[in-house]
N, C-alpha and C positions, 0 to 999 in steps of 0.2 A: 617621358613619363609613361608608364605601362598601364592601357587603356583599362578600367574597369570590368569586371566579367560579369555584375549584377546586372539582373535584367533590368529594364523602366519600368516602373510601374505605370500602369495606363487604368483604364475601367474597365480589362477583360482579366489582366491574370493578377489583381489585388489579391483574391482570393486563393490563389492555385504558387504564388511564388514560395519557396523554401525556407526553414529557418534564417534570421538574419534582420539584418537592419537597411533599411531602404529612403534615401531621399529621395523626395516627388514634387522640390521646386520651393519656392515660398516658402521656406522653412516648416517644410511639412514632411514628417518621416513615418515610416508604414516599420512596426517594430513585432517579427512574428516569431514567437516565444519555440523551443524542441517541441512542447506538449501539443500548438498547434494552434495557440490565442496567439490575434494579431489586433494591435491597438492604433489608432491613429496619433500622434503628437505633434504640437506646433515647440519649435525651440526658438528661441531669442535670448540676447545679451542683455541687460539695463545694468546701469550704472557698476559696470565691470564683473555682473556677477552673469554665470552662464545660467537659464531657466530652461525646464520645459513644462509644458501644460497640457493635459491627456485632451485627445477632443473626443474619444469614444472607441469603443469597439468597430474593427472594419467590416465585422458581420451584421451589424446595425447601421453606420452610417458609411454611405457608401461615399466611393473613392470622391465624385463631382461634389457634395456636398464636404466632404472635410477640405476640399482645395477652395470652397469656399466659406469656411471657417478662417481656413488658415488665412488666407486675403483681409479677412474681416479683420481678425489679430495683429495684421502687419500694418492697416488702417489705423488702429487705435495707437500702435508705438509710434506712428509719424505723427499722433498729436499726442504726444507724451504720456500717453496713460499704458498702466501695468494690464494687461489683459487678462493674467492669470487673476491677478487680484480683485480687477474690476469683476469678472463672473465669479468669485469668492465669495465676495460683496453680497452680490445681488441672490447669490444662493442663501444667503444668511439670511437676507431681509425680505426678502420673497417667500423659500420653502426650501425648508431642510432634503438632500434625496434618500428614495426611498431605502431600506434596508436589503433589498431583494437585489438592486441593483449595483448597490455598492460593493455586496457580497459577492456578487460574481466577480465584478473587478477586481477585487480584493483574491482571490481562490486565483484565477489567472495568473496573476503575478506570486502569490504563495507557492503554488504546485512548480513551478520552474526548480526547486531546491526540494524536489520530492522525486528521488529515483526510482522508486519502485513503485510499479501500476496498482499494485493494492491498495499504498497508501493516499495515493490519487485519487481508487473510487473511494475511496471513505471520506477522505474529506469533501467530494463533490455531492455524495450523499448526505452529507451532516449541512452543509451550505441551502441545497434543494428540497431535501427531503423532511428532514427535523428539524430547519430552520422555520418552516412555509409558515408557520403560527406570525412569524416576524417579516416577512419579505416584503407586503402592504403598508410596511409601519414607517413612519420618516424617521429617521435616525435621531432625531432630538427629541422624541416623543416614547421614546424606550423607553419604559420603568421594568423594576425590578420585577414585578410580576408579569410581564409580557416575557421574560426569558425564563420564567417559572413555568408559564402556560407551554412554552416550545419542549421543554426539558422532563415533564411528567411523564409524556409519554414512556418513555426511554428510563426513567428513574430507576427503575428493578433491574436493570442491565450496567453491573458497576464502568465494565471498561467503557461503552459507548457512551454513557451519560454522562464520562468524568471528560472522552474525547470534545464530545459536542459543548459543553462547560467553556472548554479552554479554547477551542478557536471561537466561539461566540464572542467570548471575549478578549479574544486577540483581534477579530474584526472591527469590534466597539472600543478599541486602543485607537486601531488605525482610525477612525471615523473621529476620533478626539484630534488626533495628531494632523486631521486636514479639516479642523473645526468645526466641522459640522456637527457635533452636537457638545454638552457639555461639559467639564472634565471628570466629572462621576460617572465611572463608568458600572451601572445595573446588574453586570454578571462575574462582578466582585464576588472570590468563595467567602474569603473571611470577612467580609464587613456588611457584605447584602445575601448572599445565598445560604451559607451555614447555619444563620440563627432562625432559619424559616423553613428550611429544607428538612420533609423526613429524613430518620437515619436508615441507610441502603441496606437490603439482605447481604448477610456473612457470606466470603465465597466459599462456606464448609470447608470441608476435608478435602475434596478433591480437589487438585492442582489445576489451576486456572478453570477456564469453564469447560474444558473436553473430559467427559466420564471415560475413565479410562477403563480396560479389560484386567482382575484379577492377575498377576504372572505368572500364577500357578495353575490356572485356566488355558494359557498360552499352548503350551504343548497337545493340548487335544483339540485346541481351535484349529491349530496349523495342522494337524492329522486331517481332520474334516476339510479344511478349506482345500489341501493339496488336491481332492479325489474332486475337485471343480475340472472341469480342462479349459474354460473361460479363460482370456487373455485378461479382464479385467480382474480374476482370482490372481494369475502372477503378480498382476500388479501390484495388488495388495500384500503378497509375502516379498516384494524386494522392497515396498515402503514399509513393510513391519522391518524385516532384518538390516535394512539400512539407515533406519532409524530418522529416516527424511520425510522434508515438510510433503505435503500431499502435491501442492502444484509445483513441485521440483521433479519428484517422478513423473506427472504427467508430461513435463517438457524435455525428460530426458530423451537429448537423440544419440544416436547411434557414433556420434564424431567426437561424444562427451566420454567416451568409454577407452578403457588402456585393457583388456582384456592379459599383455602379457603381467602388466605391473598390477593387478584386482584393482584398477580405481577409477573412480565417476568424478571427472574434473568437472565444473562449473565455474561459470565468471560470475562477479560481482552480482551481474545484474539478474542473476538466477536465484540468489538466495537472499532471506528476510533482511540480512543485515548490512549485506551490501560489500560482504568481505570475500576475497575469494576463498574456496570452498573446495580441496579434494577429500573423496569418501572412502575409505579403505572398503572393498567390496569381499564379504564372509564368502568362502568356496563352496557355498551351497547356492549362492546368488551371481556369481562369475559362468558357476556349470550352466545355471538357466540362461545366461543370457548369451555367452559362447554359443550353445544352440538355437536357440532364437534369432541370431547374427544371421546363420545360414539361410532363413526363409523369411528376412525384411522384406516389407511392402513399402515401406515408409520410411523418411529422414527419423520420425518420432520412434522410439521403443515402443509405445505402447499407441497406435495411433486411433482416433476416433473414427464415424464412419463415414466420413472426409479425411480422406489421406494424409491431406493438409492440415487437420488440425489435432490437438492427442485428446485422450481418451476423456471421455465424461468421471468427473471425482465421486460423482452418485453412484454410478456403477458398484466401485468400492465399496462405500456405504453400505449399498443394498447387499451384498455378500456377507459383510458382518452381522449385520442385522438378523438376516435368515439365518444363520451361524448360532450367532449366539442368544440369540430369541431376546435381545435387550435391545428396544430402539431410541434407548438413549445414549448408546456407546457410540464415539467416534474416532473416524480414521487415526486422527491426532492423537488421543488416547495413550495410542502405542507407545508415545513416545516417553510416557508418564510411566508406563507397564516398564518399560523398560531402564527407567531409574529407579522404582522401586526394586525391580529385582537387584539392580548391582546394588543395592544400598542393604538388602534384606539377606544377601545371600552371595557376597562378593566381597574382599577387599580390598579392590582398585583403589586407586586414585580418586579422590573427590572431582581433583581439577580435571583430569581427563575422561572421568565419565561426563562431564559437563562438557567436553571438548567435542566430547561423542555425538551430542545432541547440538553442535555447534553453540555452544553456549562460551562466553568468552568471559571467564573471572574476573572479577576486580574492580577498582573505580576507573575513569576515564584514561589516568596516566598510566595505568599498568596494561589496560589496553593496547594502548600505541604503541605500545616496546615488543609487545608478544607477538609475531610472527610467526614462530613458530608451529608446525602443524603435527606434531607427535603421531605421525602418521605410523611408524611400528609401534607404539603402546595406544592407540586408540582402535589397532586390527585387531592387536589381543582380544581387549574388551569386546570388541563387538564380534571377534570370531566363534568368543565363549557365549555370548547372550543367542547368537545362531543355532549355536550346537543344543545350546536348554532348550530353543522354542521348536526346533527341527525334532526333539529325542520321541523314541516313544513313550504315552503318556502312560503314567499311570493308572489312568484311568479309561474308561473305554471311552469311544470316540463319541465326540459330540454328534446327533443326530441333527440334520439339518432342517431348520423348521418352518414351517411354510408363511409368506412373508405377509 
């Protein structure tokens, strides 16, 4: 039999051993998540059915005390009692736990099926941050207006207060589903939240919440911005003309580039959706970056002032801002600027200017079937949106205004 390559767990490298699942004797296993949570569990059999029972975070209880947990537990099955159920029990009839802590365990085991780091910190921030009104509360003592109190702040903010909403209350499911508190669950939309809750500001005219830049403005903003020689101003004209999210350019490296084929390849784990991702790159953004090739300092295109890491997204920012004297436009924006113009002034394709913007049509099943990446009619469009925002403008150049 081919000896095992996991290390033992002992009380020095609990903490330090790699993704994976680890037995440490006594039917005590050390279970340490990609993200980087590691849980302690006692497992046992009773009456043909396999159990396990969490005994705590390994960053809380340390190694000696869950081995004697786990001892404890192995005690109570040699006098026939359920251990899981017997501390079930006594959690009931004792004290509910509190909200703050269940939520962490809860978010631990959630974020494992959350590939992308963004959506990681958000929901660690909605857990820590917007929950903290509730984190002292025992889970059975939650009413409707304790997730009213948590949720006000955040109310004028439709996406974040609709997010915080739904995992509150996917927290207070799970916390139903391991009894601990009652089956009503408080942060119900339609039966507790709806008929109490102001009605939220309209998200206006503008498309989602980034003010985007006029596209008939575009042509003398990119006249101005060119006469920058700031690495952070390219930056911003290959996320204007490539029509990519802001931390996709920031992490473009130089290994992601086909310079003979114009394309910026990226793997799943680079973009929002999680789907792979080539960019058809306009020959006014191939030229810049051909030359650029020649005098890298860095893995990154655009690298910050650590080699190793890329460029600050505020930089950006602050170029537009001085630019276009509005500091409520964002980097994002473009991307809005840039489906109004094909929509105002083009007649593409609906679906492939939405392919442009990585947007994928359809309900769920029509999703899965389209693979396809229309890579020659998606260069069209964006070689034609390069050439508008590159022309010269009609107008004379924006002056740059001091910030």
């Amino acid at each position: 039999m081919a000896k095992s390559t996991k290390p033992k767990i002992n009380g020095k490298n609990y903490l330090t051993v790699p993704a994976g699942e680890y037995p440490c004797g006594n039917n005590l296993y050390l279970t340490v998540a990609e993200t980087g949570g590691r849980r302690w569990s006692f497992r046992y059999q009773r009456r043909g059915i396999v159990k396990r029972m969490g005994l705590g975070s390994a960053r809380i209880v340390k190694f000696g005390d869950a081995k004697t947990l786990a001892l404890s537990a192995l005690r109570d099955l040699a006098h026939n009692i359920d251990p899981k159920e017997q501390r079930d029990e006594k959690r009931r009839t004792e004290c509910s736990r509190l909200f703050g802590e269940f939520a962490d365990e809860w978010r631990e085991t959630f974020e494992t099926g959350l590939k992308h780091p963004a959506a990681r910190r958000k929901l660690k921030r909605i857990v820590e941050v917007i929950c903290r009104p509730l984190r002292k509360l025992p889970l059975d003592e939650i009413q409707t207006q304790h997730v009213v109190a948590a949720l006000k702040p955040v109310w004028h903010q439709r996406e974040t207060s609709r997010d915080a909403r739904q995992r509150i209350k996917k927290i207070l499911d799970a916390a139903i589903a391991h009894n601990f508190r009652p089956k009503d669950n408080p942060a119900d939309w339609d039966s507790r939240l709806s008929p109490i809750m102001p009605k939220q500001p309209r998200r206006g005219t503008t498309r989602g919440s980034h003010k985007a830049m006029d596209y008939r403005d575009l042509p003398a903003f990119m006249q101005t911005l060119a006469t920058i020689p700031d690495q952070s101003a390219r930056a911003l004209e290959v996320t204007i003309l490539t029509l990519a999210r802001t931390n996709e350019v920031q992490n473009m490296c130089w290994t992601h580039l086909n310079f003979n084929e114009h394309l910026w390849d990226q793997t799943h784990r680079d973009t929002k959706n999680e789907r792979a991702k080539r960019t058809p790159l306009p020959k006014q953004t191939t030229s810049y970056l051909r030359a650029a090739h020649e005098d890298r300092i860095s893995d990154f295109v655009f690298p910050g002032r650590s080699l190793k890491r890329p460029i600050s997204n505020m930089t950006m920012l602050k170029h537009l801002k001085e630019i276009a004297g509005d500091k409520k436009l964002t980097v994002h924006g473009f991307r809005s600027t840039f489906r109004t113009w094909a929509q105002e002034e083009t007649d593409f394709e609906e679906e492939i200017i939405e392919h442009c913007l990585h947007h994928i049509t359809g309900d769920e099943t029509e999703k899965a079937y389209k693979r396809g990446e229309a890579i020659k009619k998606r260069r069209i469009v964006m070689q034609a949106f390069a050439d508008f925002a590159t022309r010269a403008p009609k107008v004379k150049t924006m002056p740059v205004k001091a910030a």
